[in-house]
RODRENVO-114742 format. One record per residue (C-alpha): x, y, z. Coordinates in steps of 0.2 Angstrom, whole numbers, padded with zeros to 4 digits, always signed. Each point is the difference from the previous one (the first is absolute). Example, Ala and Ser with C-alpha at 12.3 -4.5 7.8 and 13.67 -1.06 7.14 Angstrom:
! RODRENVO-114742
+0062-0022+0039;+0006+0017-0003;
//
This chain:
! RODRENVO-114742
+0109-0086-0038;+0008+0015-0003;+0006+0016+0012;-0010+0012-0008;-0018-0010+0002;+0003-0004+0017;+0003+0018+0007;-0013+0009-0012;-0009+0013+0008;-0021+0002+0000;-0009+0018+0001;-0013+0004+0012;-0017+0001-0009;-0016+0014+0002;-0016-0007-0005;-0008+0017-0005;-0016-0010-0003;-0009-0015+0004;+0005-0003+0019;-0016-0009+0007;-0010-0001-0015;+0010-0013-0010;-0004-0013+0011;-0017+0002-0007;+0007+0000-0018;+0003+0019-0003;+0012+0009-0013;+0015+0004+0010;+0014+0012-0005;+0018-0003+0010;+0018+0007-0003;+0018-0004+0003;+0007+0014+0012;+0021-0003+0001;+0000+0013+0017;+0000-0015+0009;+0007-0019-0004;+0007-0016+0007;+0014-0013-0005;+0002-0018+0007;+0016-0002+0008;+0011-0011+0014;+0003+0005+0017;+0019+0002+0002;+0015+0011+0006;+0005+0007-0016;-0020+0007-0002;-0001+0017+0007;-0017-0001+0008;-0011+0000+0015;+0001-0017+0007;-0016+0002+0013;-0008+0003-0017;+0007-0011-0010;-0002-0016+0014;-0018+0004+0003;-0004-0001-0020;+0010-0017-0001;-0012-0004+0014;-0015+0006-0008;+0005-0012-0017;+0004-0014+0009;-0020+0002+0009;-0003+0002-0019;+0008-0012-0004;-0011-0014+0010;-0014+0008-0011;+0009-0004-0015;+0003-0018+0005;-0018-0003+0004;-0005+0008-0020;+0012-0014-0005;-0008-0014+0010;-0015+0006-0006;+0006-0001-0019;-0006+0020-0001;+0019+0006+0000;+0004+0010-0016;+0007-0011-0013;+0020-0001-0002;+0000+0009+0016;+0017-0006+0008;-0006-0002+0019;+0014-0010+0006;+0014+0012-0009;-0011+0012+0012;+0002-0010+0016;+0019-0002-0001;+0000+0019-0002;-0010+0004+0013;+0015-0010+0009;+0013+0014-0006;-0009+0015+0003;-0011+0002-0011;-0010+0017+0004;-0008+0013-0007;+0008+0018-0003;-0013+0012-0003;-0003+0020+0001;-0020-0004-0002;-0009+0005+0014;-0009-0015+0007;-0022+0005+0002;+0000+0015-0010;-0006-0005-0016;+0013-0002-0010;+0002-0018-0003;+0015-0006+0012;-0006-0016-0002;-0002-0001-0017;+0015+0006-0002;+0007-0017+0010;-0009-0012-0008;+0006+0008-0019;+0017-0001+0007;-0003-0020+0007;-0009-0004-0017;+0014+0009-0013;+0014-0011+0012;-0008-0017+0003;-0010-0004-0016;+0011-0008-0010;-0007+0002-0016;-0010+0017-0005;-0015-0005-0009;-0004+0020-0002;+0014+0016-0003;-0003+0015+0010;-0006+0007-0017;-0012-0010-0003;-0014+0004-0012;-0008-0019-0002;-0018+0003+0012;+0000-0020+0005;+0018+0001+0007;-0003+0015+0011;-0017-0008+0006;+0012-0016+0004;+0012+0009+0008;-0011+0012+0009;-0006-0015+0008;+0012-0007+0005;+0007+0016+0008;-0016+0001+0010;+0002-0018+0007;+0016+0006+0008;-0007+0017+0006;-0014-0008+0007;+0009-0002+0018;+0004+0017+0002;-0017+0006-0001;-0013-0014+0003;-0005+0002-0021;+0009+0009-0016;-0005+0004-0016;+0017-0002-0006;+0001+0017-0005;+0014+0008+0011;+0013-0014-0005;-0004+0001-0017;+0004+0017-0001;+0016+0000+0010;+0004-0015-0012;-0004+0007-0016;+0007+0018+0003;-0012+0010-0009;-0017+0007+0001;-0016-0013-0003;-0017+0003-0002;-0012-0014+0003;-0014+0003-0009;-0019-0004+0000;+0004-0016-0006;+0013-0004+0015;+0013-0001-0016;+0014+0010+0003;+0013+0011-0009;+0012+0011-0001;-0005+0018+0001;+0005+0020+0001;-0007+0013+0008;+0001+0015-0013;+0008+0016+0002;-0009+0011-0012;-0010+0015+0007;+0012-0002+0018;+0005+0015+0008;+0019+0000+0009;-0012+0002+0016;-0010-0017-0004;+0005-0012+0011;-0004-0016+0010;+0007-0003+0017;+0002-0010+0015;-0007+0009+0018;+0006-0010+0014;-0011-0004+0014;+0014-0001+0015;-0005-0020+0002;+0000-0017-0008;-0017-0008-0004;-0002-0017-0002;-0010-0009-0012;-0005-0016+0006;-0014+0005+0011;-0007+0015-0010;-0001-0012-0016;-0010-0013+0009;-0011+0014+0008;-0002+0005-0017;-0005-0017-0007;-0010-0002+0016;-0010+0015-0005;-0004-0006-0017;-0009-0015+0006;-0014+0012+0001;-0009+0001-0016;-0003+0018+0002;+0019+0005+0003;+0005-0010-0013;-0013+0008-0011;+0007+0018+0003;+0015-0007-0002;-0001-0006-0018;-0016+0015-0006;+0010+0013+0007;+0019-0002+0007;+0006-0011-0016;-0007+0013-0013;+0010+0014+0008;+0015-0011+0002;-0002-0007-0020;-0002+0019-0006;+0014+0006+0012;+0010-0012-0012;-0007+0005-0017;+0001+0018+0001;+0018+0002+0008;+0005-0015-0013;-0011+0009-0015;+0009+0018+0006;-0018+0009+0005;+0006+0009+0014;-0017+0009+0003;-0009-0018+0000;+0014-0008+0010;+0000+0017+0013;-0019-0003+0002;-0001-0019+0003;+0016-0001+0012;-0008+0014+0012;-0017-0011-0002;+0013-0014+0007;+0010+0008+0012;-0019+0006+0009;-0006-0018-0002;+0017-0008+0010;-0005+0015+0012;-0018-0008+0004;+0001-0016-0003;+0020-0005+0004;+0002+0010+0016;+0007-0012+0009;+0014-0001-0012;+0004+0019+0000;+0012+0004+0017;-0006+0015+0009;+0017+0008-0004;-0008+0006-0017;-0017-0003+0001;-0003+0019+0001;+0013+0002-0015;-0010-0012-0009;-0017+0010+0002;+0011+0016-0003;+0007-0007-0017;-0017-0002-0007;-0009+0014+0007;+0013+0011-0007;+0005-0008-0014;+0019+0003+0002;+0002-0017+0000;-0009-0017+0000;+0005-0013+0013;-0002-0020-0003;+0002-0018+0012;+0020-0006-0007;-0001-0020+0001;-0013-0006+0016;+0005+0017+0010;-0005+0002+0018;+0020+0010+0000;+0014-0002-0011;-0003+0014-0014;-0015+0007-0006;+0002+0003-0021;-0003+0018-0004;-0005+0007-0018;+0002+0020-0003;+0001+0014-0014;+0010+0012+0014;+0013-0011+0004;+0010+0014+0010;-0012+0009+0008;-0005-0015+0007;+0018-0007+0004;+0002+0015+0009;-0015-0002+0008;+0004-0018+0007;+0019+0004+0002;-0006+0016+0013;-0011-0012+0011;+0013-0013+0000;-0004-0014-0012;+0006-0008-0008;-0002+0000-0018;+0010-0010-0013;-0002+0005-0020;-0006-0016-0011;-0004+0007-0018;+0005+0015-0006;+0002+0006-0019;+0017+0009+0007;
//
């Protein structure tokens, strides 16, 4: 195996659509963002790094690690998937380097297991580039077996996108694809960012509360009748280039996560959340499970309301922007 594959870096991801409702088979809309990223490497004198760090994550795959060794007793391991090769690593030093904030949304664990998967399965059935539906299903399910113990459950979703390196869009049908988010009828002041809450969430408990919550038939039924819609539509008119539509939906969303996530939305921006759609300076929106991390942020007045975030000290980190 050469150099190159074994120290290859993997992007942060945004999910700018679909957290939550994908579990119950929604489209989902999610993006590669390169601002933050990870490499597999060896602990050792010549690495300049912060051992503390770089011990505690060795320690954290080796737990992993136990996880990974039950899949393989239980035959549920990913095919080709070299779990010895891993074991004698882990003996080295195997760790994780990684500027991806851990519980804020952004995929640090997706990240990870991309990383594990592009070093420690032999043979790649499916390219990054792949355009063959069947393949990507197969691999985005193999990719949610291993992100499973991170999280209790995974759609498969976040890995796949730090593994692929481009934007997907899992449509209607679950099939997914590449895709582009059109730039046509964008301002310079159009923009997408990231608003950070001043804490790491952690998702775990708030996906089981969510899944808890669906067990009544009349959650779930709002749920599917109402949340899905604007989530599927939030997708079809910022793919489809309807700014108008896609304006009207997102601040339909952004006030359904506001009455119906709450306990997902820190107090730190809960009044910048109502502010945002009251105003309509900006549209706020859950990033990944929230409950901290970064909230996702959608404006026309990018500036203004930099400025704005900048002056009350937040902080507020640019994501999309046609320049």
């Amino acid at each position: 195996m050469n150099k190159d594959r074994n120290s290859t870096q993997f992007h942060s991801k945004i999910m700018l659509f679909g957290e939550y409702s994908i579990i119950l088979g929604s489209m989902g809309l999610t993006i590669p963002y390169a601002h933050f990223n990870g490499s597999l490497g060896f602990i050792n004198k010549n690495r300049y790094t912060d051992l503390d760090y770089a011990r505690r994550s060795n320690k954290l795959l080796i737990e992993y690690y136990d996880y990974l060794q039950q899949l393989d007793r239980e035959k549920r391991i990913p095919k080709n998937f070299d779990i010895e090769r891993m074991g004698k690593d882990l003996e080295k030093g195997l760790y994780f380097e990684s500027s991806i904030p851990e519980g804020y949304g952004l995929g640090s664990s997706g990240a990870l297991v991309a990383a594990l998967y592009h070093r420690y399965t032999t043979e790649h059935h499916v390219p990054r580039r792949a355009s063959n539906k069947v393949e990507v299903q197969e691999l985005k399910k193999e990719l949610a077996i291993l992100e499973s113990w991170f999280h209790g459950t995974s759609s498969g979703i976040d890995p796949l996108i730090c593994y692929m390196k481009h934007p997907l869009l899992l449509s209607e049908d679950q099939s997914i694809s590449a895709v582009g988010i059109p730039k046509y009828n964008l301002t310079s002041d159009d923009a997408i960012f990231l608003l950070n809450t001043g804490k790491p969430g952690k998702t775990a408990p708030l996906v089981e509360s969510f899944m808890q919550k669906c067990t009544n038939d009349e959650y779930l039924t709002m749920m599917k009748e109402e949340y899905i819609p604007f989530n599927n539509n939030c997708i079809k008119h910022l793919t489809g280039g309807d700014l108008e539509l896609f304006t009207k939906t997102l601040q339909e969303l952004s006030f359904f996560q506001a009455t119906h996530f709450s306990e997902m939305i820190p107090a730190s921006v809960e009044m910048e959340w109502i502010y945002g759609f009251s105003t309509g300076k900006y549209l706020l929106k859950l990033c990944g499970s929230g409950g901290g991390g970064f909230a996702l942020g959608f404006t026309r007045e990018y500036e203004e309301v930099r400025r704005r975030f900048v002056e009350k000290g937040m902080d507020i980190i640019p994501v999309y922007q046609t320049k």
